[in-house]
N, C-alpha and C positions, 0 to 999 in steps of 0.2 A: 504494500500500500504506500503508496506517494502521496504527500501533502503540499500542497502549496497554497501560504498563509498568506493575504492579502485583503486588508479590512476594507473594507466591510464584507471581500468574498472570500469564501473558502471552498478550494478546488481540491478533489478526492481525487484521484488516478488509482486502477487496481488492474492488473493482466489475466484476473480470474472473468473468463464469459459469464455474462449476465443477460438470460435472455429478454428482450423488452416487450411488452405487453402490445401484440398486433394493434394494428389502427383505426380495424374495425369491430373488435371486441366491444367497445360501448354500445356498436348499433345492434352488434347480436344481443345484448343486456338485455335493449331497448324492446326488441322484440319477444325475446320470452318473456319478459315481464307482462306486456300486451297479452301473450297468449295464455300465460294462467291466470290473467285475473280475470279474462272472457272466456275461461275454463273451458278451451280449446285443445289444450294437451289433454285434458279430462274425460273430454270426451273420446280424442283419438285414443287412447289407452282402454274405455270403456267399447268405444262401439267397430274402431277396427282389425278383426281378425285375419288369421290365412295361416296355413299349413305350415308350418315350421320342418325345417331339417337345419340340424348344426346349427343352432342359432345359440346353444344354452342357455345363461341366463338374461340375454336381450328380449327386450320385446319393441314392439313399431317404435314406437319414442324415442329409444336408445338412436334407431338409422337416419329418423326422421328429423333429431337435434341435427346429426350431423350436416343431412342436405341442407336445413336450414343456415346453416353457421357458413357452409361452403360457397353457397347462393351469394349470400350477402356478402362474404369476403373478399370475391371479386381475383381470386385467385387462380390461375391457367389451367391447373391438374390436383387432382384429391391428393397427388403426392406432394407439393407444394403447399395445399393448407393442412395436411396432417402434422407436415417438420415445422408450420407455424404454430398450431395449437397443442402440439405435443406436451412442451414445457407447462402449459395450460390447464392439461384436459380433467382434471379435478373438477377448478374451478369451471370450468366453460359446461361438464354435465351438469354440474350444480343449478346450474340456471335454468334448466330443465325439469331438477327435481330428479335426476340421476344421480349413480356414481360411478359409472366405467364410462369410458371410450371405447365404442367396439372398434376392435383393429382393419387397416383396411380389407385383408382377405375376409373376413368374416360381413363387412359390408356388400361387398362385390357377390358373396354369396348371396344376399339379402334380396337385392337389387335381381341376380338371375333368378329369383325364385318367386318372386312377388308375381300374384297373377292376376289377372284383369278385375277381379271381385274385390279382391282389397284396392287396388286405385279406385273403382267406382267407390269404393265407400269414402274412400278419402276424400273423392271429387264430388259427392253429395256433401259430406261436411263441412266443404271450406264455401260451397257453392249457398250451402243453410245458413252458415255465421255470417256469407257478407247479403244476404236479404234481410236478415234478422235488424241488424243494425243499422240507423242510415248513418248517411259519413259526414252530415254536418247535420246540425236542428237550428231552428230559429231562422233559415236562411232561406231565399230564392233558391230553387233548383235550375241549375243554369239548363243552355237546350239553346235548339235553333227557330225563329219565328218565321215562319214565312210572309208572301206580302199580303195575306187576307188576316194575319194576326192568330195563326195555328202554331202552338206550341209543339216540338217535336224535337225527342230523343231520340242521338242519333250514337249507332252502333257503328264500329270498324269491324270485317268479317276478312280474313286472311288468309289465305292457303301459303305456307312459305315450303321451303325445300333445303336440306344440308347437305353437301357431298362429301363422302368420306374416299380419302384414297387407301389402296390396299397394295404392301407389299408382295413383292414374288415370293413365293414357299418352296421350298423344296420338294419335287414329288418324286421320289426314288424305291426301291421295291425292300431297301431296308429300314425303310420309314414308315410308320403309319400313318393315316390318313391324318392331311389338316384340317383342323380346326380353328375358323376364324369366329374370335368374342363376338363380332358386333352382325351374326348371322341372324340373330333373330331381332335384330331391332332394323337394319338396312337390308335393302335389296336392289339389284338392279334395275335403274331407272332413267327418267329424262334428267339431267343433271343441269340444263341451263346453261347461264357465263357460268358455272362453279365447276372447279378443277376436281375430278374424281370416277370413282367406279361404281360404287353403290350409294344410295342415297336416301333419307329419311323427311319426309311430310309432316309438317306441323300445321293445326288449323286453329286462327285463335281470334280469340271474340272481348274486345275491348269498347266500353262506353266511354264516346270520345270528350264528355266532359268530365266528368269525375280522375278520368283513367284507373277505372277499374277493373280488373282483369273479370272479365265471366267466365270463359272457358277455354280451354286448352284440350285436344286432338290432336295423336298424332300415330305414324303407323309408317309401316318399313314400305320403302321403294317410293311410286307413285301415288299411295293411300288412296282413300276411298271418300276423294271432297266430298263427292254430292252425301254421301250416308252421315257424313263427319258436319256439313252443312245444317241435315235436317237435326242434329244433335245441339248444334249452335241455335236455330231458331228457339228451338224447345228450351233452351239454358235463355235467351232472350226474353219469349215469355212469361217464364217464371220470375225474372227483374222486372218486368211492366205490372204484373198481379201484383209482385210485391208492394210494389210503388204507387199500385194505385192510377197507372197511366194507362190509357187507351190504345190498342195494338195500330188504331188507324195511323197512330201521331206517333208511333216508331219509325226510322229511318236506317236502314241497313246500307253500308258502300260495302260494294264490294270488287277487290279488285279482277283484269282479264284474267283470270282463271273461270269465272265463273262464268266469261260473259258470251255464253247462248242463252238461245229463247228457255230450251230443257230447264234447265233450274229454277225457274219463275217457278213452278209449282212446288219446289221444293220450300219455296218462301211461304207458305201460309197466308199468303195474301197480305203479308206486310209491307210496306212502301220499301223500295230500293232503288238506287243507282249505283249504277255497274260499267263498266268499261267493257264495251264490247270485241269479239273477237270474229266474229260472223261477217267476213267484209265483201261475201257473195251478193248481200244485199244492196252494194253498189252498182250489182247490174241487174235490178230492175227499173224496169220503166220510168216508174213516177220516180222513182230516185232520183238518175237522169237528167230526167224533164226539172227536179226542185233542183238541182244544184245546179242548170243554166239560168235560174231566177236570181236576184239578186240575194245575199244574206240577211238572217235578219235581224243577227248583231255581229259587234265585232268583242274580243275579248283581247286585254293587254294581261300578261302575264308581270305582276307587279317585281319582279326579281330579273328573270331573262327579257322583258319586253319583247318576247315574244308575243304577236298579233295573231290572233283565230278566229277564222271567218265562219259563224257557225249560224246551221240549217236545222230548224225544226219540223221533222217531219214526223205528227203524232198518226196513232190508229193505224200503226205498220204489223203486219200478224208476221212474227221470225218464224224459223223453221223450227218442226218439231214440236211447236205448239197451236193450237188455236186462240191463243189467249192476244190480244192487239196491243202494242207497248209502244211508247212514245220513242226515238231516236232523233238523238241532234246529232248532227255530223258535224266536226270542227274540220276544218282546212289553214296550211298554211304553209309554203314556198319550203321544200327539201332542202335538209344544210347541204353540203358538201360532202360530208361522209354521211355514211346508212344511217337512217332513225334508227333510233332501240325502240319508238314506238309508234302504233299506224302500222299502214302502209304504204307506201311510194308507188304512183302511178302520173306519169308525165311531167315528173317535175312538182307535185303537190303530195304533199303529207295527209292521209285523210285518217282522224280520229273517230272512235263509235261513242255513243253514250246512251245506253241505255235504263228508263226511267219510266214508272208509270203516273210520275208525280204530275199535276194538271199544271196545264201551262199560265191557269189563272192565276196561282200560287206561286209558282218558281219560272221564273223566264230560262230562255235557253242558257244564259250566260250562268244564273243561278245554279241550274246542273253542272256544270261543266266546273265552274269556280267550286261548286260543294263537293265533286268528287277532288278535285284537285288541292285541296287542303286535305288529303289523306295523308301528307306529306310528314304531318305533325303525327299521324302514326305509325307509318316508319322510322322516325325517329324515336320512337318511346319500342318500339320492336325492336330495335337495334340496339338502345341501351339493354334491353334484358337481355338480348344475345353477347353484348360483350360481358353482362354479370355472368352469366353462367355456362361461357366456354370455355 
């Protein structure tokens, strides 16, 4: 131990390591504290079971601290925040209302063995405690008004996509067969711009004023939007009963994955705008014939100034339905390299917008501008993917 005496400071030096208390140990605090005094771990421990093998003396709670602590740490790999909480992990169960750290093997077990009955219960519980509660009193519940003075909740609806890349294995006749871990969570798929071999689907359902998470879907390779879709509607519902809101005055955006006529029926007849991906309907007729007419607005994009010449053309029946939906078409002059979105024909960029909302209500620019501030939930999608990658 080294002193160095200087009034009014005194400086301690010592060569023995002393580990420092991680950075975000206070927000993990913050949040078990949160979750037992809304005796949420009480319930998980009471109401979530599943078949155990090797787990000895853990039960859910014990795996369930730990995602939670990992989540929030913002840390790259479970081996990275175990050598952080390690020096810890006393303290850091205690806040759970534990006293072991289950080790990583024993988690990894946990995680391969958990099966779809226990996440539904989990995903009923978390989905009960946040109807249960609202998340301010006393307050205006924010929402979007349209121009007849219709209040309306409005949902983000998301299909995203992960790509994992895979090592070569060795296959040789004095080898046994490989096995790759992440065979039952990914499967070969469309991978997009994203670099890889097999790939994982997440479908997720955020109310874009609160930003509150409603639900989460997700499923190996190309998943199953449309089934994962009508799961999100239903998780939508249940927040509108809660709240006490009218299904007419919910608003779903939803990005081109969705965007055929087919899934209109998946929606329960709740209002939506969706980015269309159907651009056959550029050769019919009255199509055509509207977009030799003049536009019947123009839209400036407040950041790129970029200008879009958009066409509303309501009572179009898409294919695969008989159901008749509104489309604006926006247009506007090809960069120089390839759009990443539209399509490019003669030199013009042409956009879909698909909406059943009335045009007395929201003007064409209103759709186009309300889909286009989806932007702000990509960004909130993107911070939880750098929390928990």
């Amino acid at each position: 131990m080294t002193t160095i005496a200087y009034s009014p400071v005194n400086i301690q030096t010592s060569a023995q390591s002393v580990p420092s208390i991680p950075a975000w140990f206070g927000e993990v605090t913050l949040l078990a504290h949160h979750l037992n005094r809304q005796k949420i771990l009480e319930r998980i421990s009471e109401q979530v079971r599943f078949a155990r093998r090797r787990f000895g003396r853990y039960e859910v709670i014990d795996f369930l601290a730990v995602l939670f602590g990992y989540a929030i740490s913002g840390e790259r790999t479970l081996e990275a925040f175990y050598e952080r909480i390690n020096p810890w992990a006393s303290a850091f169960m205690a806040l759970f209302g534990r006293d072991r750290l289950p080790a990583r093997a024993t988690l990894s077990r946990f995680l391969a063995s958990l099966d779809q009955t226990a996440v539904e219960s989990l995903r009923t519980l978390f989905l009960n405690d946040l109807l249960a509660r609202p998340l301010v009193t006393g307050e205006h519940p924010g929402g979007l008004w349209d121009r007849q003075g219709n209040h309306f909740l409005v949902f983000d609806v998301d299909g995203t996509r992960e790509a994992a890349r895979q090592r070569a294995l060795p296959v040789t006749e004095d080898r046994p067969a490989p096995q790759r871990r992440l065979r039952p969570l990914c499967a070969p798929g469309y991978t997009g711009r994203k670099r890889g071999e097999i790939v994982r689907t997440r479908t997720t359902v955020l109310q874009a004023h609160t930003h509150q998470w409603i639900a989460t879907f997700g499923n190996p390779g190309n998943g199953e939007y449309r089934a994962e879709l009508r799961r999100a509607v239903t998780a939508i519902q249940s927040y509108l009963q809660a709240h006490h809101h009218p299904e007419a005055r919910a608003l779903l955006r939803l990005d081109g994955q969705y965007g055929t006529g087919a899934v209109v029926a998946d929606l329960a007849g709740l209002p939506f705008v969706m980015r269309g991906k159907d651009y056959q309907i550029l050769k019919r007729a009255e199509i055509q014939a509207r977009l030799k007419l003049p536009p019947d607005q123009h839209l400036t994009h407040p950041e790129s100034r970029m200008v879009r010449a958009l066409y509303d053309c309501p009572g179009l029946v898409l294919a695969s339905t008989q159901e008749s939906c509104r489309v604006v078409i926006a247009t506007h002059p090809a960069p120089n390299g390839k759009s990443r979105i539209g399509i490019t024909r003669s030199g013009v960029v042409y956009e879909l917008f698909v909406t059943k909302l009335s045009q007395s209500a929201f003007t064409a620019s209103d759709v186009v501008a309300l889909y286009l501030h989806r932007g702000a939930f990509e960004n909130a999608l993107a911070d939880e993917d750098r929390k928990v990658a």
